[in-house]
N, C-alpha and C positions, 0 to 999 in steps of 0.2 A: 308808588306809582299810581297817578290817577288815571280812570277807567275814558277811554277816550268815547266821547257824545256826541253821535250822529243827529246834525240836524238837518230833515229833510227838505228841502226846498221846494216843495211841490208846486206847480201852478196852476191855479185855476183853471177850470175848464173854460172854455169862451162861450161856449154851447150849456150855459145853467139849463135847468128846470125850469125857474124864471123864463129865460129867454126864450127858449123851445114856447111855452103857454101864452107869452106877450105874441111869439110868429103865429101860432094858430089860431088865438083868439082875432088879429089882425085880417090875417088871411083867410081864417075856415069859419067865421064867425063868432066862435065860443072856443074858449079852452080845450074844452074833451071831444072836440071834432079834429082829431087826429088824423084821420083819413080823407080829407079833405083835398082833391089835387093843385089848387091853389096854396094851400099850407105847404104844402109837401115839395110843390115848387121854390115857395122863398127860402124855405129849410136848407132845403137843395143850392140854391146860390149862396146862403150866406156860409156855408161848408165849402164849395167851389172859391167864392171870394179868399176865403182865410187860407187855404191851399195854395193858391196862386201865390199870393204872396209868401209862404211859409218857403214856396216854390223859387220864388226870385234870388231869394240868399242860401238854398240848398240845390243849388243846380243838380247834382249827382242822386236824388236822394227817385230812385226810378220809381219804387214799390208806392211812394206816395205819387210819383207820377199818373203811375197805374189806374189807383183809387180816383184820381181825379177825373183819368180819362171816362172809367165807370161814372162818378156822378155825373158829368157832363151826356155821358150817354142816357142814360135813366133820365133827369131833366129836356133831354132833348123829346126823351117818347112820352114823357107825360104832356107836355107843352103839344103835343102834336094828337094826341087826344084830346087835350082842353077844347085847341080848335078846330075839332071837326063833331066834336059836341055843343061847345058854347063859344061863340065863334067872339060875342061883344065882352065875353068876362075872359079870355083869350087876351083880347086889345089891350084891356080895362089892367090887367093881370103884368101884362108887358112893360105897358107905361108905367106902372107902378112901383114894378123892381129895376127899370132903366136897362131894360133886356132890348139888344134888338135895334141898335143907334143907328 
């Protein structure tokens, strides 16, 4: 009897290390500005983005509902510090991720 061989199917994350360093470098300036509220924004939507749609064809699936209502939420307060601190990189910020039609 042969020994039966799990092969994993794992998939890729969508969210590499790569990508995370291309959004921050994009948005926070440099790579290792991580804390950046403009990074931290597009982070934020392109996690919301992938949700939403993960969303579209798992109606039932609540728990990532949830998650999503939180990033949305978190996005929302950071975006509302942006502009009442930097009100033109607020704008600048918006028009750039298509936030806000």
């Amino acid at each position: 009897m042969q020994p039966i061989i799990k092969i994993s199917s794992k998939k890729m994350s969508y969210l590499t290390s790569e990508t995370k360093a291309k959004y921050f470098s994009d948005f926070g300036g440099k790579a290792e500005n991580t804390g950046s509220i403009e990074a931290q924004v597009a982070l934020l939507t392109e996690k919301i983005n992938h949700l939403s749609d993960h969303l579209k064809s798992n109606k039932k699936d609540f728990s990532t509902q949830r998650g999503l209502m939180q990033m949305v939420g978190k996005r929302k307060s950071l975006l509302a510090y942006l502009s009442k601190h930097d009100l033109t990189g607020y704008r600048a910020l918006i028009e750039k991720l298509g936030l806000r039609k």
